[in-house]
N, C-alpha and C positions, 0 to 999 in steps of 0.2 A: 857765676856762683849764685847759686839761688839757696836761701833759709828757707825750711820748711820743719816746722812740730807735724812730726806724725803722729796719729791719735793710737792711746793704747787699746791694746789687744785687738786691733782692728790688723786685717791682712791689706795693705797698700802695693800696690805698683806704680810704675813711671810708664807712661807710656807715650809712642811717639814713631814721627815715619822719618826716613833716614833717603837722603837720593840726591845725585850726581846732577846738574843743571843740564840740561839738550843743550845740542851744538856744540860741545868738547869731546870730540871722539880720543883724543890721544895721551888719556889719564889712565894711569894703574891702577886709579882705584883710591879710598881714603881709607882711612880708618876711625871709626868713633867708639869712645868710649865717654863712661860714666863711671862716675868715682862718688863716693859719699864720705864727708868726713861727720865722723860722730863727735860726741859731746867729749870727749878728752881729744881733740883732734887728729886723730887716727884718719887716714885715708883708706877707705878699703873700695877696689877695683872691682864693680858690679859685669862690668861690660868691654869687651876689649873686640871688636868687630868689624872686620875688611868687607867695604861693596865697592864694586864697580858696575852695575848695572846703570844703564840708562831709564830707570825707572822705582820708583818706591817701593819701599818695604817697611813694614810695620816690625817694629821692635817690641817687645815689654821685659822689664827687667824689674825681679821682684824686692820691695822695702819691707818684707814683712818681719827681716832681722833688728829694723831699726824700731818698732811700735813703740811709740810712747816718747821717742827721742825729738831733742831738736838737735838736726842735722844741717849741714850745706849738703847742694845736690852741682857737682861740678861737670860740665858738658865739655870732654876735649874733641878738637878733629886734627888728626895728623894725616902724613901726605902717605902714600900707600907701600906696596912692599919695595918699590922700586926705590925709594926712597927719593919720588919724583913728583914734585908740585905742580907741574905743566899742567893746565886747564882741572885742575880739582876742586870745582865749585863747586864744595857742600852743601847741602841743606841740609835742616833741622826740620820738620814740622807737625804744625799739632799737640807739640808737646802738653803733657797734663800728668797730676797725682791723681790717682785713682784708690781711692776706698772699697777692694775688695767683694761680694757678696761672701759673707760666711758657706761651706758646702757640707748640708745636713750630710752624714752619712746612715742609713738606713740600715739594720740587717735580720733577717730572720730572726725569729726565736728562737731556732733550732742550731743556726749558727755560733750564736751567743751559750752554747751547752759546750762544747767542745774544746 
């Protein structure tokens, strides 16, 4: 369970890589999800996500519902659909809050008549 104040009106995401350890070939797979509890402690389910590749994947899952809150940022891993724990070394990595860049939108003038 990690606290984090996200800053307002800022667009935030979590972001982070997800992967199975080499050398356990006989896993179904895990599941990871990410949960955020807000400020009246509500849990709301950002991320709900099956890998079984023997290899990383980049995830991002967006906080820009929470701006301005202090939240927990909770990281679960469950065992996969088999409902089979046999060799399911998860990893987590890299994990980080990331602060957005705002995205100008641009449009003709002509656009903007219509």
């Amino acid at each position: 369970l990690y606290d984090l104040s996200l800053p307002p009106g800022e667009p935030a995401s979590f972001r982070f890589w997800i992967g199975i350890r080499d050398g356990y070939q006989s896993s179904d797979g895990v599941t990871y999800q990410v949960e955020v509890v807000d400020e009246r402690g509500r849990a709301h389910q950002l991320l709900s996500q099956g890998h079984s590749a023997h290899a990383w994947k980049q995830v991002r899952v967006d906080l820009s519902a929470f701006a301005g809150q202090r939240v927990k940022l909770k990281l679960i891993t469950d065992c996969g659909p088999s409902n089979d724990t046999n060799a399911d070394h998860a990893l987590w990595g890299d994990p980080r809050v990331v602060v957005d860049e705002p995205r100008l939108l641009v449009r003709r003038a002509s656009e903007e008549r219509s």
